[in-house]
C-alpha angles and dihedrals in degrees: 000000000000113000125197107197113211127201153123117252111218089215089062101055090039084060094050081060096258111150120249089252102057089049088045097114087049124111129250112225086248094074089043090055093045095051082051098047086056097048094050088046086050076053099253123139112228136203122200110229104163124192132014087264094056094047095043085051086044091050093051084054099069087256116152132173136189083239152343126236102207131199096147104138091180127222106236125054148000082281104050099107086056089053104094093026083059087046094049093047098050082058092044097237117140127233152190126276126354131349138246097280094050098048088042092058100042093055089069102057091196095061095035087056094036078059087050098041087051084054093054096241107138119254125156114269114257141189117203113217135190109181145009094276086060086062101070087051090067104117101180129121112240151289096066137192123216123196132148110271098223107038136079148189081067097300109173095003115124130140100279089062076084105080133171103191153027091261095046085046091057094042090057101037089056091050085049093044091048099106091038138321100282115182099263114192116225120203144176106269109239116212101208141090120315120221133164110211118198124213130200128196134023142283110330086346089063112114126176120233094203150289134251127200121234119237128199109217108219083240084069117129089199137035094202112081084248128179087257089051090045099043083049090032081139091057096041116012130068122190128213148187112246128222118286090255097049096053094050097058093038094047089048095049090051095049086048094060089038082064106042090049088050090230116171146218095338158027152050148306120204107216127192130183122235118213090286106055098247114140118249129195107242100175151318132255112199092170108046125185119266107192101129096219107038122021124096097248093059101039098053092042085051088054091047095045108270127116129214092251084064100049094052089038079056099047098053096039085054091051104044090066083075091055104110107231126246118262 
């Protein structure tokens, strides 16, 4: 097959003068060039597009390909990871991972967790607010935990998203809400273990290939799994198999969600245990990371016995089942 790889290169948008932060869930070359290196080893032939602004002006072109492999996250709006996978649709090619629905929907964790809610999988109650009148409206018991609802990689999350009472949530509502009033989602902090589970597949063909639990060194600056904690997760972080139980539980209430979200070929599920040890969903990752060294995915399938080779293998051959066959 011919293969196009979409994707948004950190470096270029660092060079448009964007912070480290805001181009922190784009990827470096080095996981372009590893997804390549595995597609020419499956015997496919690839072409680099880039961004969405590369493929639209491709496309235009006359250019065509058997299928995308998309990791484009996108840089404007609660829509910006459906974006290529719209554009692809409207010129009937197909793609890697979710569509544009899917991808829609997980961005914004509240009404990705009012959907799982809906499917009585447990994940903490919430409340979205806007504004400090919003504020007043929060009816949760404390300790809270305070996040933005539509970014990832720990975007946004510090230790003072951790707050314990109506005058810490609009502290740190108002610091969050310093650069605009982005919609923040507020939860019930659960006090448990913390794991992230990774799927592979899609629909009742979906399969997870593990969790790992995720371990605070006593040199950490931080107690919350932050964007700084993420980004020095050498320096900070250790990961660790779970019991055999655990990760069965935890393993069975992630595929369920996979499945309820209708998430395809690849990611991720955040977990988090309440106080009585019962795993919650605490969010989806449609997109997962696919540096080969250093993103979650990965990490946690090379702990539980799968290379990367395997999880890309896995990924096509997901995604060629939606390849309309030649007539």
């Amino acid at each position: 097959m011919r293969i196009g790889l979409t994707y948004d290169l950190r470096s270029d948008y660092l060079k448009e003068g964007f912070s480290e932060e805001e181009t922190a869930e784009f990827d470096k070359e080095s996981t372009v060039e590893a997804i390549e290196r595995e597609l020419h080893f499956l015997g496919h032939s690839t072409e680099k597009i880039g961004h969405i602004r590369n493929l639209t002006q491709k496309l235009v072109e006359g250019k065509r390909w058997d299928l995308v492999f998309n990791i484009s996250e996108g840089m404007f709006g609660i829509g910006r990871e459906a974006q290529v996978p719209a554009i692809l649709d409207a010129y009937s090619i197909p793609y890697t991972f979710s569509d544009p629905l899917v991808l829609a929907l997980t961005l914004h964790k509240g009404m990705t967790k009012h959907i799982i809610r809906d499917c009585r999988i447990p994940t903490p109650d919430f409340a979205i607010v806007e504004s400090e009148k919003d504020l007043e409206k929060v009816n949760l018991p404390y300790p809270l935990f305070v996040k933005p609802n539509a970014e990832g990689s720990g975007k946004g999350i510090s230790n003072n998203s951790k707050v314990k009472n109506l005058e810490e949530l609009k502290a740190t509502c108002s610091e969050k809400w310093k650069n605009g009033n982005i919609p923040l989602l507020v939860e019930t902090y659960l006090p448990g273990r913390e794991f992230t589970v990774g799927i592979l597949g899609s629909g009742e063909e979906s399969f997870s290939v593990g969790a790992m639990e995720v371990l605070f060194r006593s040199t950490a600056k931080e107690s919350v799994y932050s964007y700084d904690m993420k980004t020095n997760y050498e320096q900070f972080i250790d990961y660790a198999l779970p019991e055999t139980e655990v990760m069965s539980s935890c393993c069975e209430m992630a595929l369920n969600a996979w499945k309820a979200l209708g998430c395809r070929d690849g990611g991720r599920i955040d977990v988090r245990m309440d106080a009585d040890g019962i795993p919650n969903f605490m969010e989806v990752n449609p997109l997962a990371g696919l540096n080969d060294i250093t993103s979650d995915l990965p990490i946690l399938a090379r702990m539980n016995g799968y290379d990367y080779s395997f999880i890309i293998k896995t990924i096509i051959d997901s995604a060629k089942k939606r390849i309309p066959s030649k007539k």
